[in-house]
C-alpha positions as CSV (number, residue, x, y, z in Angstrom):
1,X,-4.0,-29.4,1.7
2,X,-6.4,-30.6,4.1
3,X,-5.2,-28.2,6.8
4,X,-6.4,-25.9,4.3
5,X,-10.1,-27.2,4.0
6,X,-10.1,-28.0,7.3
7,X,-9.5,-24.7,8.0
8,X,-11.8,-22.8,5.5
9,X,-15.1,-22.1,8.1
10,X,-12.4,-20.6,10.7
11,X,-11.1,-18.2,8.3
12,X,-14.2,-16.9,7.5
13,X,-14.2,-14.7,11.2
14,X,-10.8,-13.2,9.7
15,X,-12.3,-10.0,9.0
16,X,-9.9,-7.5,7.8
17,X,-7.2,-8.3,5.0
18,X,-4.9,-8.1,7.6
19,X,-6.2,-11.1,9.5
20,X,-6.0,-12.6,6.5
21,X,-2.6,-12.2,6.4
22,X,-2.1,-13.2,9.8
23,X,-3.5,-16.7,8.8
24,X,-1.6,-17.1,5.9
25,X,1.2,-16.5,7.7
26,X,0.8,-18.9,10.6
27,X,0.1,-21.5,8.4
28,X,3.1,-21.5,6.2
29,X,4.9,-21.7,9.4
30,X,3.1,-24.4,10.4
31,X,3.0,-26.6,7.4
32,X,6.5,-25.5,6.2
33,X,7.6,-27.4,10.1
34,X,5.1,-30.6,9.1
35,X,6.6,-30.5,5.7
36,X,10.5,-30.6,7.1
37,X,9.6,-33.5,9.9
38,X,9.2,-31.2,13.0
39,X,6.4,-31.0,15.5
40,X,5.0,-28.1,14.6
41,X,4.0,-26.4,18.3
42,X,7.7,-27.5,19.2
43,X,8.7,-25.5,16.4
44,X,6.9,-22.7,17.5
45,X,8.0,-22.4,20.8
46,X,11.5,-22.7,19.9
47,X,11.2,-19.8,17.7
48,X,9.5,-18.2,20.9
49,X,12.8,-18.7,22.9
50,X,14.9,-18.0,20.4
51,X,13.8,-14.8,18.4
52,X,13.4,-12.9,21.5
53,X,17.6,-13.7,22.6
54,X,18.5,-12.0,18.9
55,X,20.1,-8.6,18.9
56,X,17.4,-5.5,17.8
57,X,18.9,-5.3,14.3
58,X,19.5,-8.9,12.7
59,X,21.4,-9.6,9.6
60,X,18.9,-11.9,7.1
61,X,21.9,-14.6,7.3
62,X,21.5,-14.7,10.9
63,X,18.1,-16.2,10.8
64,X,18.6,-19.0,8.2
65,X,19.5,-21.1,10.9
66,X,15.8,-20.7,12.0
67,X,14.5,-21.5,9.3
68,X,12.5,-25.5,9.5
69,X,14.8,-27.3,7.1
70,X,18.0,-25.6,9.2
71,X,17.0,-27.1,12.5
72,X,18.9,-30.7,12.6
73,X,16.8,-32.9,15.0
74,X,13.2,-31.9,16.7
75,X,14.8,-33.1,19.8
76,X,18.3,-31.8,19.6
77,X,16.6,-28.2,20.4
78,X,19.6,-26.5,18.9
79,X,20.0,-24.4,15.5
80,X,22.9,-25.9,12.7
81,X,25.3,-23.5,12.1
């Protein structure tokens, strides 16, 4: 919740309800990675690495595995099957 308040003043510079969106969305991924014990800009760029290697048209079982609470260890690096 503090992310939240903290946060607050930035989102005022939003500016369209589609940057608003944008911030909603980066936040749930962010505080859905605190939430599930992983370092949240580690998170991040995994998914950077990751989602880019997937084939054009992916199956919605497909990315469970990336998913915060599917990853096993922050440090493992890897995605449970």
């Amino acid at each position: 919740m503090r992310a939240f308040v903290i946060g607050r003043k930035n989102w005022l510079f939003a500016t369209s309800p589609k940057g608003a969106e944008a911030n909603a969305i980066w936040m749930t991924i962010v505080e859905t990675a605190k939430a599930n014990g992983l370092d949240p800009g580690r998170y991040i760029e995994d998914l950077l690495e990751w989602i880019p290697q997937l084939p054009a048209f992916v199956r919605p079982g497909q990315l469970k595995g990336y998913l915060p609470w599917n990853i096993e260890t922050e440090s493992s690096r890897t995605i449970s099957a």
